[in-house]
N, C-alpha and C positions, 0 to 999 in steps of 0.2 A: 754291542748290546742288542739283544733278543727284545722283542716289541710284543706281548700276547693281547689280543683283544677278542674277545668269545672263545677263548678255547683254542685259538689259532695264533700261531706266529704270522704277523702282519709287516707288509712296510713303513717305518717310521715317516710318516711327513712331516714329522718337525727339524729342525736343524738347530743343535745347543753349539751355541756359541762362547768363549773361552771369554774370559775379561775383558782381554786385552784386542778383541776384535771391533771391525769397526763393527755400528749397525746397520743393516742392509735395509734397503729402501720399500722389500718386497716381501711377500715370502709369512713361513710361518717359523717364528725362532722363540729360543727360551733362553733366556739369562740369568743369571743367579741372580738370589736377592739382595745383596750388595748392589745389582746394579740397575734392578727395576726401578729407581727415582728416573734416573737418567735415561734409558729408554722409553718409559711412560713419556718423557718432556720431547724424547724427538721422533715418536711413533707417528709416523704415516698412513693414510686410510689404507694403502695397500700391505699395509702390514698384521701380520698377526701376533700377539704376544703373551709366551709362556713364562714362569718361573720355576726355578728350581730350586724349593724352598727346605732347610732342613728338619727334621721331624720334630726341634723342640720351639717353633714358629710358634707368635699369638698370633692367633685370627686376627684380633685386635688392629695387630701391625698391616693387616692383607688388606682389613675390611674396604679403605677407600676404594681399592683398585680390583676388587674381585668383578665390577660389570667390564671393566678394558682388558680383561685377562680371556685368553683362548686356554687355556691349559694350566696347568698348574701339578709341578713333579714332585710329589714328597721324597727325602731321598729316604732310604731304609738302610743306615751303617750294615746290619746284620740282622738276620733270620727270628732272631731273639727281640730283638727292641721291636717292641709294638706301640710306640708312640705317636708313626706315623697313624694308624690306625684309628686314635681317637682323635689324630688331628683334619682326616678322612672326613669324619662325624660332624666335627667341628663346623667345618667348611660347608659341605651341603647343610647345616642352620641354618650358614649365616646366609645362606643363598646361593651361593654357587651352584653354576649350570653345566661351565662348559665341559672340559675334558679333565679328570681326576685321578693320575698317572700315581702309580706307586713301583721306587727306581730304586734298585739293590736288589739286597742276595736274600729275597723271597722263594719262597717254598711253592711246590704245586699245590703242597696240603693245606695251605693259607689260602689258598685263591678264593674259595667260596664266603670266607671271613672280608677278605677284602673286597669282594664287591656288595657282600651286605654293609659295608660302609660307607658305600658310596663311589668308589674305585670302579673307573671306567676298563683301565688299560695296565700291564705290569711290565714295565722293563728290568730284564734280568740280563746280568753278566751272559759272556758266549761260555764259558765254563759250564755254567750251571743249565743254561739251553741245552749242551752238550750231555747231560746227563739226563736231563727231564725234556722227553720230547713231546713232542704237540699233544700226542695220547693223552699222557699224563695230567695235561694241562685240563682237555676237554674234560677226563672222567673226574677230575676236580668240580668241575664246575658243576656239572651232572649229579652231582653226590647225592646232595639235595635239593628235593625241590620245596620243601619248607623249613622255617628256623624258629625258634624258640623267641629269636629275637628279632623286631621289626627291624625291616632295614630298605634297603634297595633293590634290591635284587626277586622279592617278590611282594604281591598285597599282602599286609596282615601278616600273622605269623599261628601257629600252630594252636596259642590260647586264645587268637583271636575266631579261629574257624571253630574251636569246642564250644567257645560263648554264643556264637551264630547256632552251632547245632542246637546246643541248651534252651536257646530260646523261640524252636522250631515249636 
């Protein structure tokens, strides 16, 4: 898996771990959510702790454990389902800080949509890396510099700077 963070292919410092692994004493890992009860209960101060949660998650479900959480991986089945996207949304409401990973078979031409969501970081199959290289990634993100729609990725939004002009 491909790691993009600003426009760049990055080294992953996290390490996802299978179920059936033990948990490590140290380190920065993600677990699925099946199995975050049970590593919240044996987390370690030297540990850091991700999940990898699927796109049709309640916040609801997260909310207790969103301040122990380092990361948090939506997965994205396909290019098409944009449910991760509002559940991007969802999450920074509810507070979420740390890291806002969106994992599958994401597009370059999404990128700008998902960091107005909230979306830190994109992991994509080596497939799809293989097709869409870093360029692609960068001039994504460059596309624009304002949106229609508030988000994260900049102040305000395109109605908000007319209303500013308007009332110069």
């Amino acid at each position: 898996m491909a790691l993009i963070s600003d426009g760049r292919f990055v080294e992953d410092g996290w390490r996802r771990l299978a179920d059936e692994e033990a948990l490590p004493k140290s380190g920065k890992f993600i677990v699925s959510l099946a199995r975050l009860d049970q590593a919240l209960e044996k987390l370690t101060p030297d540990a850091t702790l991700g999940v990898l949660a699927p796109n049709t998650t309640e916040v609801d479900s997260l909310a207790a454990t969103l301040p122990k959480l380092g990361l948090i991986s939506i997965a994205f089945p396909a290019f098409a389902d944009g449910r991760g996207f509002s559940l991007a949304r969802l999450l920074r409401r509810a507070g979420f800080a740390g890291e806002l990973r969106a994992s599958g078979r994401l597009l370059a031409d999404q990128y700008t949509h998902a960091l107005g969501c909230g979306f830190d970081t994109i992991e994509i199959p080596d497939d799809l890396a293989a097709r869409q290289d870093e360029t692609q990634w960068r001039n994504a993100r460059d596309a624009y510099s304002q949106t229609y729609q508030r988000g994260y990725i900049a102040r305000g939004s395109i109605l908000d700077a007319r209303r500013r002009k308007a009332a110069q």
